[in-house]
NUTI-569828 format. One record per residue (C-alpha): z, y, x; residue number from 1. Coordinates in Angstrom, 1 decimal. Layout:
<rs>
[[Z Y X] NUM];
...
</rs>
This chain:
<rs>
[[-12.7 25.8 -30.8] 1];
[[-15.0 25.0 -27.7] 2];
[[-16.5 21.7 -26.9] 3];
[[-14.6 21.8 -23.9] 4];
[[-11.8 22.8 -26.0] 5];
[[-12.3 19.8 -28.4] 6];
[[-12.8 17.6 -25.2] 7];
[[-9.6 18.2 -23.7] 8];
[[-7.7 17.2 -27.1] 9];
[[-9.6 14.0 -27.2] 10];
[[-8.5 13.2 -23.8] 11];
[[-5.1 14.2 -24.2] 12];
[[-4.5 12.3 -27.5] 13];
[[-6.2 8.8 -25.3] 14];
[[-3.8 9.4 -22.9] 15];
[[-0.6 9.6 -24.9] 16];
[[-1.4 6.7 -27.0] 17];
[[-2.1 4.2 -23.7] 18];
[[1.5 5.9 -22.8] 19];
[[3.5 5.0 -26.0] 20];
[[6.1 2.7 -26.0] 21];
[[5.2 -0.7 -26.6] 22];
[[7.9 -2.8 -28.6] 23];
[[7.7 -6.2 -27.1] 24];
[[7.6 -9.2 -29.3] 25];
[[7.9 -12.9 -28.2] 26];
[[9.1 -16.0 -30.2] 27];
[[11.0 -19.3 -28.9] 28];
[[7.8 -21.8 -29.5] 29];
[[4.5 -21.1 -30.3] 30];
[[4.3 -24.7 -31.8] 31];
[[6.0 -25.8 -34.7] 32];
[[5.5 -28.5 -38.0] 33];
[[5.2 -26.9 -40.9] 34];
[[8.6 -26.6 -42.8] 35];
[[10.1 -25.4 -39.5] 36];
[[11.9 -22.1 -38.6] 37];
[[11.2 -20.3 -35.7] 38];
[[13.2 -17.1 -34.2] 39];
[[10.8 -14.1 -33.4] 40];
[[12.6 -11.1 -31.5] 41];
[[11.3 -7.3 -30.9] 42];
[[12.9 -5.8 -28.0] 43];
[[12.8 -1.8 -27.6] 44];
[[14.0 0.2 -24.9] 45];
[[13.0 3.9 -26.9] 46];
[[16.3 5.6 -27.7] 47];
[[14.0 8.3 -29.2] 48];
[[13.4 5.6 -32.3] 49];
[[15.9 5.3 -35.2] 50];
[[15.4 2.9 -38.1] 51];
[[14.5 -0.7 -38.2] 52];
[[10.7 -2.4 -37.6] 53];
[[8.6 -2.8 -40.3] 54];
[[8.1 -6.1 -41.1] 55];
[[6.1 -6.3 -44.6] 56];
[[2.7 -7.2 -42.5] 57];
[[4.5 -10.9 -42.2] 58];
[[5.0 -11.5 -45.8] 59];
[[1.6 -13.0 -46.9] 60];
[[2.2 -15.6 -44.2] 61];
[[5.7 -15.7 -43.5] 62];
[[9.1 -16.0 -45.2] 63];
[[12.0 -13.8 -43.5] 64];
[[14.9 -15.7 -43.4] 65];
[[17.2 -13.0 -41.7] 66];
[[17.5 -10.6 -39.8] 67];
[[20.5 -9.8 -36.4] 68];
[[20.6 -6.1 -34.5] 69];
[[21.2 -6.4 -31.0] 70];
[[22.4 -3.3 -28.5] 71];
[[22.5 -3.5 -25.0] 72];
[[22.8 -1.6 -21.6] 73];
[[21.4 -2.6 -18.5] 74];
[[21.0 -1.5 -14.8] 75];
[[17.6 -1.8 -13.2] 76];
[[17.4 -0.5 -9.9] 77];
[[20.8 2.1 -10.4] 78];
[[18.8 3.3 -13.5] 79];
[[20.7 2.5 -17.0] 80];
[[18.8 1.8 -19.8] 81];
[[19.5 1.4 -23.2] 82];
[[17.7 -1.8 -25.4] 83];
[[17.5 -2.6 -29.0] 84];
[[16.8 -6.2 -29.9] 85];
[[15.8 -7.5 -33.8] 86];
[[16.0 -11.4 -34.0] 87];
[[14.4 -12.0 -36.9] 88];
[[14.3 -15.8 -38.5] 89];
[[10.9 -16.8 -40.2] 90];
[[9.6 -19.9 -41.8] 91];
[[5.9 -20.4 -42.4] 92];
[[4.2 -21.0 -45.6] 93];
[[1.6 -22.7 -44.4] 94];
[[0.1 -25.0 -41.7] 95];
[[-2.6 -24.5 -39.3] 96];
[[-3.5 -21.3 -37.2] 97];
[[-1.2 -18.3 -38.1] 98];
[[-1.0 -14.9 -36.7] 99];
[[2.1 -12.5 -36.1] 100];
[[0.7 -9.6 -36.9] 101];
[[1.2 -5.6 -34.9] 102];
[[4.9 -4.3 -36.0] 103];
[[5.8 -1.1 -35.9] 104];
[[8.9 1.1 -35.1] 105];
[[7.7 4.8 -35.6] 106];
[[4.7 5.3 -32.4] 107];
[[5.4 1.7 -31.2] 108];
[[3.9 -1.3 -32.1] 109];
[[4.1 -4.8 -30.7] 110];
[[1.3 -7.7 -29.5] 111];
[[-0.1 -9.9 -32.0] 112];
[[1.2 -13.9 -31.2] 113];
[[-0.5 -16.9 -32.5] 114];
[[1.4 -19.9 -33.6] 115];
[[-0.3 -23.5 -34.4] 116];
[[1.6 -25.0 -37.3] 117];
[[1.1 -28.7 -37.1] 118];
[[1.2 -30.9 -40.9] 119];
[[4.8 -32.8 -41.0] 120];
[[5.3 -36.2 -39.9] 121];
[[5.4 -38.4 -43.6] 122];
[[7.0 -40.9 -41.4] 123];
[[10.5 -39.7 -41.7] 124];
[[14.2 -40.7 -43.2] 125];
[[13.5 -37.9 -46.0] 126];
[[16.5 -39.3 -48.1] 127];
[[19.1 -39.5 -45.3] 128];
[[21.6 -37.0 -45.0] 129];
[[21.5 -37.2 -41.0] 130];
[[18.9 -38.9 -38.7] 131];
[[17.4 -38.6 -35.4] 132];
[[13.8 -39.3 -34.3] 133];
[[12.3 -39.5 -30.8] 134];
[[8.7 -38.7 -29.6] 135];
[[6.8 -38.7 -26.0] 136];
[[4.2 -36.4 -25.4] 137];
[[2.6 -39.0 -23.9] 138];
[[2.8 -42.6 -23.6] 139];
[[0.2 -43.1 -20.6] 140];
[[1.2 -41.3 -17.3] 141];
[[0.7 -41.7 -13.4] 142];
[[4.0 -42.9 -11.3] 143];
[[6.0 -39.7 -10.3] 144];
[[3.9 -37.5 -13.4] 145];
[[6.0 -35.5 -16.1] 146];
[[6.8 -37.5 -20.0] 147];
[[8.3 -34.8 -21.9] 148];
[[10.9 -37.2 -24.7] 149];
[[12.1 -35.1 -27.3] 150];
[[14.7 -36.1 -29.5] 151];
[[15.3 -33.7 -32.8] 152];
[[18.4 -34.5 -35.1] 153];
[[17.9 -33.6 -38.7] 154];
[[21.1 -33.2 -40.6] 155];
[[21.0 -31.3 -45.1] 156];
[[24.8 -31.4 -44.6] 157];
[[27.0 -29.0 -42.9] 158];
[[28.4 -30.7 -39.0] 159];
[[31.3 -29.7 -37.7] 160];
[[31.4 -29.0 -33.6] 161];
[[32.5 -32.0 -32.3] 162];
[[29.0 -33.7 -32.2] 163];
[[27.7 -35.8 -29.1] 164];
[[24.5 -37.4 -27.7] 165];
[[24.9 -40.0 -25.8] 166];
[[23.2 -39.3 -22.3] 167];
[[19.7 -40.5 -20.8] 168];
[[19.8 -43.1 -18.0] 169];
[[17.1 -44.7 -16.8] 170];
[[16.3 -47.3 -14.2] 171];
[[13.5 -46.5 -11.9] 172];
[[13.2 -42.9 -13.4] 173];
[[14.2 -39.3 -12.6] 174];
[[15.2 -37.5 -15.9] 175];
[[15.2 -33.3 -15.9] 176];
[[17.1 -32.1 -18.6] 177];
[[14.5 -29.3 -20.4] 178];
[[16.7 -26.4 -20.7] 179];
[[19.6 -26.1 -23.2] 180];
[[19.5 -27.9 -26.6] 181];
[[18.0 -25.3 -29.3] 182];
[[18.6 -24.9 -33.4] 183];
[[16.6 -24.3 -36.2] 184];
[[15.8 -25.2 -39.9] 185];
[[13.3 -27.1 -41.3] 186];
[[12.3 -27.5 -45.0] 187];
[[11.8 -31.5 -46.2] 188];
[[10.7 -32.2 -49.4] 189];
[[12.0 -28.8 -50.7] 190];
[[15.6 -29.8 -49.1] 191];
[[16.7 -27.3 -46.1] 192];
[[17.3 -29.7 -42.9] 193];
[[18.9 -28.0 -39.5] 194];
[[17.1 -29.1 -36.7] 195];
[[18.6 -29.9 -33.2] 196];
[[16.3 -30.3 -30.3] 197];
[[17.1 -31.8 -26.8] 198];
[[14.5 -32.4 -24.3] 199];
[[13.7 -33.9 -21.5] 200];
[[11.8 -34.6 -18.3] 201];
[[10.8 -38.0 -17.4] 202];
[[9.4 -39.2 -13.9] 203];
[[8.7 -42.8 -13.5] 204];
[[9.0 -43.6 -9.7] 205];
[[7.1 -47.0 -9.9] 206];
[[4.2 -48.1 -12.1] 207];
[[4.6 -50.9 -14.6] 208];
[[6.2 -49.9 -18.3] 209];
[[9.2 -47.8 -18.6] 210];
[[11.5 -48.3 -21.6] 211];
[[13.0 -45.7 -22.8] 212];
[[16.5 -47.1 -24.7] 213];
[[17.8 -45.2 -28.6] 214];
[[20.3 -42.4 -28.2] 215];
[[23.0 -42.3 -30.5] 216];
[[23.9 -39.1 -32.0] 217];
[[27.5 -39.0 -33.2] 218];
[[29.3 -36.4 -35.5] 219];
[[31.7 -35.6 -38.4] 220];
[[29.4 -34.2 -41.6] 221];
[[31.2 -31.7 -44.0] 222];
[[32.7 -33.5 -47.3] 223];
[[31.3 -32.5 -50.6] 224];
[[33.4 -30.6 -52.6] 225];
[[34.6 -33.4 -54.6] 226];
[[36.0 -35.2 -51.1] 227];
[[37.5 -31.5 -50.2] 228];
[[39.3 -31.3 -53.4] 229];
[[40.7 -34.9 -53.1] 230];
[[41.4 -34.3 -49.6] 231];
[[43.6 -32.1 -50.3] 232];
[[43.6 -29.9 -47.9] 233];
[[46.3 -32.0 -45.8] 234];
[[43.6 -32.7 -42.8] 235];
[[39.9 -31.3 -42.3] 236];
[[37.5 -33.0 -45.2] 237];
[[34.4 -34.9 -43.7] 238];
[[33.4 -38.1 -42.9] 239];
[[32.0 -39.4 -39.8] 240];
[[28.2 -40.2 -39.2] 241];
[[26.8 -42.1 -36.6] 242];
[[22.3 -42.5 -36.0] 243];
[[20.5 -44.0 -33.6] 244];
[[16.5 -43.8 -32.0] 245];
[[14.1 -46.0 -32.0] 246];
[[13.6 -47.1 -28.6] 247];
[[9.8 -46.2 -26.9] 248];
[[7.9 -47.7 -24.0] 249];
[[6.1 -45.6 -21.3] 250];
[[3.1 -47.3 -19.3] 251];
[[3.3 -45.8 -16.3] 252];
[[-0.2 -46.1 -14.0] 253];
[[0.1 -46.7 -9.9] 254];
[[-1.5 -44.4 -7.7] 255];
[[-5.5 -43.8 -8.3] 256];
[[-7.6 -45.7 -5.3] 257];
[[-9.6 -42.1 -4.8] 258];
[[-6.3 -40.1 -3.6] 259];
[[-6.5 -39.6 -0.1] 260];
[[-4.4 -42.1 1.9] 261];
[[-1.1 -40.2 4.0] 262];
[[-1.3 -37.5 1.6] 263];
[[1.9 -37.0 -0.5] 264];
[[1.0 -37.9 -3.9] 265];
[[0.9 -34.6 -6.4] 266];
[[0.3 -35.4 -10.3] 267];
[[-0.2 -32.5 -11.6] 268];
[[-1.6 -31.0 -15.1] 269];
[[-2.2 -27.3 -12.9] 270];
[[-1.2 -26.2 -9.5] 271];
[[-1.6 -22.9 -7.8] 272];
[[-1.4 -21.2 -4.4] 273];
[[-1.2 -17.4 -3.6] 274];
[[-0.6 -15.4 -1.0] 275];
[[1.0 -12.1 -0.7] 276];
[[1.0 -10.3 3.1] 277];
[[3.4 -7.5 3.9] 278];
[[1.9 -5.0 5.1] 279];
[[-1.4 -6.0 4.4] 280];
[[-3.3 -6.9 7.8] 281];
[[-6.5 -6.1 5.6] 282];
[[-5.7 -2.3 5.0] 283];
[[-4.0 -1.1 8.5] 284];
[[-4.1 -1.5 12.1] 285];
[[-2.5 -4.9 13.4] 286];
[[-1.0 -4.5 17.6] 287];
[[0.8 -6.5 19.8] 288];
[[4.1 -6.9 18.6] 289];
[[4.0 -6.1 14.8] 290];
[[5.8 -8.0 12.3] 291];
[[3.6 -9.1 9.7] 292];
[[5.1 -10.8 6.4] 293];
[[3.4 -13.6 4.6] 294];
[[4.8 -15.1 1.4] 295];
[[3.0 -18.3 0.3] 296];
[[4.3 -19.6 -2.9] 297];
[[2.6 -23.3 -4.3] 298];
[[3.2 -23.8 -8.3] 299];
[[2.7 -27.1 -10.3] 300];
[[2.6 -27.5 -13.5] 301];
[[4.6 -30.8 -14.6] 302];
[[6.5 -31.6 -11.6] 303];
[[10.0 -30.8 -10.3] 304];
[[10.7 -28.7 -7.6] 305];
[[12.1 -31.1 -5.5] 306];
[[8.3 -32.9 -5.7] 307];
[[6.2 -30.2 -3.7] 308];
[[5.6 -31.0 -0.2] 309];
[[6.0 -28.3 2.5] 310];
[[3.1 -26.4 3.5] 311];
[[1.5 -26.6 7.0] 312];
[[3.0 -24.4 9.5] 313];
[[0.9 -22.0 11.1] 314];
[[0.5 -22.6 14.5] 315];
[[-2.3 -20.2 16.6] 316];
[[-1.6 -19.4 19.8] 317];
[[-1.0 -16.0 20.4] 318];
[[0.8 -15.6 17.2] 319];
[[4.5 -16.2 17.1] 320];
[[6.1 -17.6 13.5] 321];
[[9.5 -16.9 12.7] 322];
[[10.2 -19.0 9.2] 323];
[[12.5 -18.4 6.5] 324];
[[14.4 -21.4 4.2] 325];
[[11.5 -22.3 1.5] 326];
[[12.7 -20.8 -2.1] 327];
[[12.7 -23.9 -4.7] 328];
[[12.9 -22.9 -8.5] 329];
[[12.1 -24.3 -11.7] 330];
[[10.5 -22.9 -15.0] 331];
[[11.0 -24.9 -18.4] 332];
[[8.5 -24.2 -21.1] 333];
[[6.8 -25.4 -24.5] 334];
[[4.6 -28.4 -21.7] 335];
[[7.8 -28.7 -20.0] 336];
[[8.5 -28.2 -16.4] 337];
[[7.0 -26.0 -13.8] 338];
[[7.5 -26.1 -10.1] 339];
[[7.9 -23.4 -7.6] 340];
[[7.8 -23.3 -3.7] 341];
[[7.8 -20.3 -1.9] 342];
[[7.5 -20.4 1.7] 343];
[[8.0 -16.8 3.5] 344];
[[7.3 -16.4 7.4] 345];
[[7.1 -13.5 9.8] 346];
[[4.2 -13.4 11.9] 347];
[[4.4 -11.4 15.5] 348];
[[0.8 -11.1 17.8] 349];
[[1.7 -11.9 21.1] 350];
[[-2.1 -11.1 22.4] 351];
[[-5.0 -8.7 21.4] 352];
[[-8.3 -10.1 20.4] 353];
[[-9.5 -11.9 17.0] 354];
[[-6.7 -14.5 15.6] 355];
[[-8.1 -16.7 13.0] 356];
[[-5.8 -18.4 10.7] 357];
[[-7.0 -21.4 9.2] 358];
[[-7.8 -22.1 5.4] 359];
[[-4.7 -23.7 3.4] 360];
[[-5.6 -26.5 1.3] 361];
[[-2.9 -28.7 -1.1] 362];
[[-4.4 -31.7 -2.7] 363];
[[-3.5 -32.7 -6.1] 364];
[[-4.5 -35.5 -9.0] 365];
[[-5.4 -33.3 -12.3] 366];
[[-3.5 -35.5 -15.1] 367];
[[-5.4 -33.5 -17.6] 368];
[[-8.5 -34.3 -16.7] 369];
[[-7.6 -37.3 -14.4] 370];
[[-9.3 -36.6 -11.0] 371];
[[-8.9 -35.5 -7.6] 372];
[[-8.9 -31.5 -7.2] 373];
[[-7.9 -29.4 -4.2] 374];
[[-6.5 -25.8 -4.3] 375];
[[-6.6 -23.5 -1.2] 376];
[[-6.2 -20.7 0.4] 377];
[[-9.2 -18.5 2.1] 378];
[[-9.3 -18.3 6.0] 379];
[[-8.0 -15.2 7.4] 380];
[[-9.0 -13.5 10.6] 381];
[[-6.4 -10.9 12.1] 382];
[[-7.8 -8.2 14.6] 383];
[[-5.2 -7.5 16.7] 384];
[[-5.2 -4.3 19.3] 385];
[[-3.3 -3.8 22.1] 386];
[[-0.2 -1.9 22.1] 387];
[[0.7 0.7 25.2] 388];
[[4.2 0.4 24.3] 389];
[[4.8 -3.2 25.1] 390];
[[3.5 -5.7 28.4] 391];
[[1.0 -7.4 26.6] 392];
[[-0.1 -10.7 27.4] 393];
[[-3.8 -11.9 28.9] 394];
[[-5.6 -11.3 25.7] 395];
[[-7.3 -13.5 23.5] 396];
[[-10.5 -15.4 24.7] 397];
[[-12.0 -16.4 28.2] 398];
[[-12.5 -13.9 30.2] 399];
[[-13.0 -16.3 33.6] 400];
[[-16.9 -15.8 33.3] 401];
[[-16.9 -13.1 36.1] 402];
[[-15.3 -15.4 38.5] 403];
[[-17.5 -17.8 38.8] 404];
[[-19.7 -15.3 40.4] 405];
[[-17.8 -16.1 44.1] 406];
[[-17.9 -19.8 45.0] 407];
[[-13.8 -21.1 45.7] 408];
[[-14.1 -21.0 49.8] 409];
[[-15.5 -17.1 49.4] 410];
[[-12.2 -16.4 46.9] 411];
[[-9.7 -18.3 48.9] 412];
[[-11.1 -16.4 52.4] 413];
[[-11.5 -13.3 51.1] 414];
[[-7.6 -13.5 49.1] 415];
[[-6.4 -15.2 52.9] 416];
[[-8.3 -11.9 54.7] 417];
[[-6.4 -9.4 52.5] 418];
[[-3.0 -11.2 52.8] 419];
[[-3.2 -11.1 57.0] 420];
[[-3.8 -7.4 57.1] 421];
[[-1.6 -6.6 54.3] 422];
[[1.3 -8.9 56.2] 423];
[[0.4 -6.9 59.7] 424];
[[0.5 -3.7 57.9] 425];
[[4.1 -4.4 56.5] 426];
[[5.3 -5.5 59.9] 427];
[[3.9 -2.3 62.2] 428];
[[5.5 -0.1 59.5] 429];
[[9.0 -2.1 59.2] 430];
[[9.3 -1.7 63.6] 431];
[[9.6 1.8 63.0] 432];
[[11.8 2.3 60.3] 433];
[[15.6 1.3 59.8] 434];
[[16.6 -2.6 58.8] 435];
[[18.2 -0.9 55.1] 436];
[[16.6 1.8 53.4] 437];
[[18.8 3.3 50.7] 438];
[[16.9 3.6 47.4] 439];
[[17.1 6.7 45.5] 440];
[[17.9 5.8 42.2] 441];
[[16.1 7.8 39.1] 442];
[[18.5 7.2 35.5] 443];
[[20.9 5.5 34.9] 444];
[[22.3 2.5 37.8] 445];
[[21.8 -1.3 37.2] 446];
[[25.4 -1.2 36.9] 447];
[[25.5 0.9 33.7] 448];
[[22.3 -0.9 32.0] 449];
[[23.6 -4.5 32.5] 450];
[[27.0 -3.1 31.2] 451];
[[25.2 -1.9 27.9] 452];
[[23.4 -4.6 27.8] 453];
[[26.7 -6.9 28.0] 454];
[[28.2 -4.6 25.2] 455];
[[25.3 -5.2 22.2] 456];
[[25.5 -9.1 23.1] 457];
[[29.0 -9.2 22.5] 458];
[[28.2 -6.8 18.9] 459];
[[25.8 -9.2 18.2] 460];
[[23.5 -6.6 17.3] 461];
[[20.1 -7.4 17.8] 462];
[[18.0 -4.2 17.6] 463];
[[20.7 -2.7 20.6] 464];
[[20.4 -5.7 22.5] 465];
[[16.5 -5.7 22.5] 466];
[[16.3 -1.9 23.5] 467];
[[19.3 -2.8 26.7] 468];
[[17.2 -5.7 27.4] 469];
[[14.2 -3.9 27.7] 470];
[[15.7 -1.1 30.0] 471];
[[17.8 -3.4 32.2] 472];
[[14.1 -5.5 32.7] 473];
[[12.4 -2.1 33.7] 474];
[[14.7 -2.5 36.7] 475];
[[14.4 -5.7 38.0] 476];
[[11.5 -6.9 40.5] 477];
[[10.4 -9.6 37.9] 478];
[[9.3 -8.7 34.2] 479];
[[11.3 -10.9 31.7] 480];
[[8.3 -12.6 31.2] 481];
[[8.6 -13.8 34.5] 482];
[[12.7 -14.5 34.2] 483];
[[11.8 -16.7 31.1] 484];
[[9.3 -19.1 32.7] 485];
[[11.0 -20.0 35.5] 486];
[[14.6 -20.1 33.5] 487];
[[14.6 -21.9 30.3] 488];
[[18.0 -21.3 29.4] 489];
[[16.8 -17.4 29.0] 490];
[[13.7 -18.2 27.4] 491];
[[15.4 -20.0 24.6] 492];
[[17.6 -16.9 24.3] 493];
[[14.9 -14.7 23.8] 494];
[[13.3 -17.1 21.4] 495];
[[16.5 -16.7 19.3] 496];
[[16.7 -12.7 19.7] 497];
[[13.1 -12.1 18.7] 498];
[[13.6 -14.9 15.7] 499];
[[16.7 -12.6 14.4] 500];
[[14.7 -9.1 14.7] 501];
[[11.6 -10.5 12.9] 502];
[[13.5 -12.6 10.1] 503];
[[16.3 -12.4 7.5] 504];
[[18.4 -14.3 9.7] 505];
[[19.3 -11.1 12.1] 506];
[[22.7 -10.8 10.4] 507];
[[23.9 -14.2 11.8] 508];
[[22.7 -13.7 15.3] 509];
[[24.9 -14.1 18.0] 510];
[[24.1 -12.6 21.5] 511];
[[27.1 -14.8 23.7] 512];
[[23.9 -17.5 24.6] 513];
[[21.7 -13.9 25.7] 514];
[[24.3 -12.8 28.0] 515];
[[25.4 -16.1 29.7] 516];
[[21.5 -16.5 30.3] 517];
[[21.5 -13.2 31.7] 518];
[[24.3 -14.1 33.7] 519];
[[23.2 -17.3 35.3] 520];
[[19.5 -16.3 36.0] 521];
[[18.6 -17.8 39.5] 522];
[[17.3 -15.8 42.1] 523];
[[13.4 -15.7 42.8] 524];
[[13.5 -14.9 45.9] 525];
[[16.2 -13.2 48.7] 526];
[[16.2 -9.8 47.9] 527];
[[17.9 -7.3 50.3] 528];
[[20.3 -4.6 48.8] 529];
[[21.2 -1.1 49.5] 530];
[[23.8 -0.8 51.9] 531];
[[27.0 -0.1 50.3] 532];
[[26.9 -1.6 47.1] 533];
[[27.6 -5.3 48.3] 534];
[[29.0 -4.6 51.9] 535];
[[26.6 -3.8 55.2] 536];
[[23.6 -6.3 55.7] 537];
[[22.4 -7.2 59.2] 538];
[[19.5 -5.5 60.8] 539];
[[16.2 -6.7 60.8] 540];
[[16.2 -7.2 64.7] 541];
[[19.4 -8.0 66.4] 542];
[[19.9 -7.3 69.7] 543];
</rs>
């Protein structure tokens, strides 16, 4: 075989191994105290692959506790697609740094995933059959910053389902509850505990000290089989158990003197801000008229939603902004809770020239590392070109300079020298032609237009109304521009139509305030009319 030949192999086999399926592994907590069970899952979506992962890489660090087979079907885009899922159950041997190794299933293999196995607390109820304990991941935090309070109920005995918590309230103090309570085992003194796991989000709203009262957890254990046998079997063997918390105490710490006063107050242990522009103004042509989308989304890590201040509108002149209804979400992780705000707006140049958008800057207080820190945006300058399809406005920038080449009384003599022969001109011409000239009309009438225009308002469609608008204006002796300025009722209106055809609002516009603006429109000026159409007109020169 040829070098080339031997070539060509090489980069064939590269290319189907980058292209193999990849089984995807994850786990439900990368940190855990040693003793403790943690769920690792391997998701593949190869129906090609048969058989069951091979999982004797996690022995030397790792006891498999079980295993479940999951099968699923799923639509993605009106694609179905097939999914195998293995839950498998593992407690570590050992504390400290461990590694999940590569598994494979046939070609496929997964990521590596690092856990941090912490020593167990010594501090524990080791010989109760049922007991609770609460911790704070921190004890010292800023007014409004995230305490994450865990509470984990240990219980060797069997419970039945009729257990309770009571709930969280707190005086002064937001609480976000940290997803849905979770299960596992943990090992105590060779004695197999279940573990169950509540969390929460705490947000002191003034500074001072917090406390945080003990939660009771209340349920019915499963009897021996000494108590089941003297039971009887005549009602459900158990007996009740009852365990409280210790109560804690947060210090909570006021606002620092170096945040900037009339900001909103942000503490924050991360925060983010990206941009995403659709189409990209970087990589095309921008003109007059265009609809460019901008999504902005602002994420903090530690704070709720609700927290994140809007972001400052952008207002340039010659650039028209259409907003949406900010997205709000939360994420729950291992640290907690993660806020989201995305804010998405449609852009439309109203003018030609150079727009530049200002830089976007959010200040926040890093609780990590406890200072002031400011995230931002870059400034952004849009090149906008004219479009021959649309009346553009007076572009961009000053373009008065030539001007002042005439002083005012030259201008104003030389505009009132023009006007007096243009006047005369109009008069000689009018003596010697009749008082109503009938105009030859070239398309459709004003009649038809204004009724097709009348028809898309009442559809409340705006793409038809636009395209009737525009040919009824083509008509008229003032451009709509015009019409809007001196009639604010119509102006509004057109606000509202271009707001529906350059947002996700379009489906809810309603054209009934279009057409009664159109109606009403006050006339500039006296205009004469073709004979005919509204009954005979005078002449110009009555006898």
């Amino acid at each position: 075989m040829s070098r080339f030949g031997v070539f060509l192999l090489t980069l064939l086999w590269a290319v189907l191994a980058q292209a193999e399926p990849l089984l995807q592994a994850s786990v439900d907590r990368t940190r855990l105290e040693a003793g403790e069970s943690l769920e690792l899952t391997l998701e593949s979506q190869d129906v090609t692959q048969f058989g069951k992962p091979d999982l004797r890489a996690l022995e030397g660090d790792f006891e498999v506790r079980g295993t479940r087979q999951l099968n699923s079907l799923h639509t993605l885009d009106g694609e179905t697609r097939a999914s195998t899922r293995w839950i498998i159950t593992l407690l570590p041997r050992r504390s400290g740094t461990l590694r999940i190794p590569e598994l494979r299933l046939g070609q496929s293999h997964s990521q590596a995933i690092e856990l941090q196995v912490l020593q167990a607390d010594a501090n524990r109820q080791d010989n109760a059959q049922v007991f609770i304990e609460a911790t704070l991941d921190s004890h010292d935090v800023y007014v409004q910053a995230q305490a994450v309070l865990t509470l984990r109920i240990y219980h060797s005995v069997a419970l039945y389902d009729d257990s309770s918590l009571s709930s969280l309230q707190l005086e002064n103090a937001k609480v976000e509850p940290l997803g849905e309570s979770r299960t596992y085992e943990k090992e105590i003194n060779g004695v197999r505990h279940g573990v169950i796991e509540t969390r929460y989000a705490v947000y002191a709203q003034q500074s001072g000290t917090l406390d945080i009262p003990s939660l009771t957890f209340t349920a019915t254990a499963a009897a021996s089989s000494d108590e089941a046998a003297q039971a009887n079997g005549t009602a459900r063997a158990g007996h009740q158990v009852q365990v409280s918390s210790l109560p804690l105490r947060l210090t909570v710490r006021p606002i620092p003197a170096a945040w900037p006063a009339g900001l909103p107050w942000l503490p924050a242990s991360s925060l983010t801000l990206e941009e995403h522009w659709s189409p990209d103004p970087g990589s095309q042509q921008v003109q007059i008229g265009d609809s460019l989308t901008r999504n902005i989304t602002l994420r903090a890590e530690g704070l709720s939603s609700t927290q994140l201040p809007p972001l400052p509108a952008t207002e340039i002149i010659g650039l028209r902004r259409y907003p949406d209804q900010p997205l709000l979400r939360n994420e729950i992780s291992e640290r907690g809770m993660t806020a989201n705000r995305e804010e998405r707006e449609a852009l439309v140049p109203t003018h030609s020239g150079t727009l530049a958008l200002p830089a976007l800057e959010v200040a926040w207080w890093n609780t990590r590392e406890d200072h002031l820190e400011h995230s931002s945006l870059p400034a952004r300058t849009l090149n906008v070109l004219d479009n021959p399809a649309l009346s553009a406005d007076t572009p961009v920038g000053d373009n008065s300079s030539a001007s002042t080449l005439l002083w005012p009384w030259q201008l104003s003599t030389l505009v009132f020298a023009l006007t007096t022969v243009l006047g005369f001109a109009l008069w000689w011409r009018a003596r010697s032609r009749p008082a109503v000239l009938r105009t030859a009309q070239n398309g459709p009438s004003p009649r038809t237009l204004l009724d097709d225009l009348k028809r898309a308002c009442q559809a409340n469609d705006p793409q038809a109304t636009r395209q009737a608008l525009d040919a009824w204006a083509r008509q008229q002796p003032e451009t709509l521009a015009e019409m809007a300025a001196r009639f604010v009722p119509l102006s509004d209106a057109l606000d509202g139509l271009n707001g529906a055809l350059y947002s996700e609002s379009g489906q809810y516009w309603q054209g009934e305030d279009l057409w009664r603006a159109i109606g009403t429109i006050p006339p500039a000026e006296q205009v004469l009319l073709p004979a005919g159409e509204n009954g005979s007109l005078p002449p110009l020169y009555p006898k």
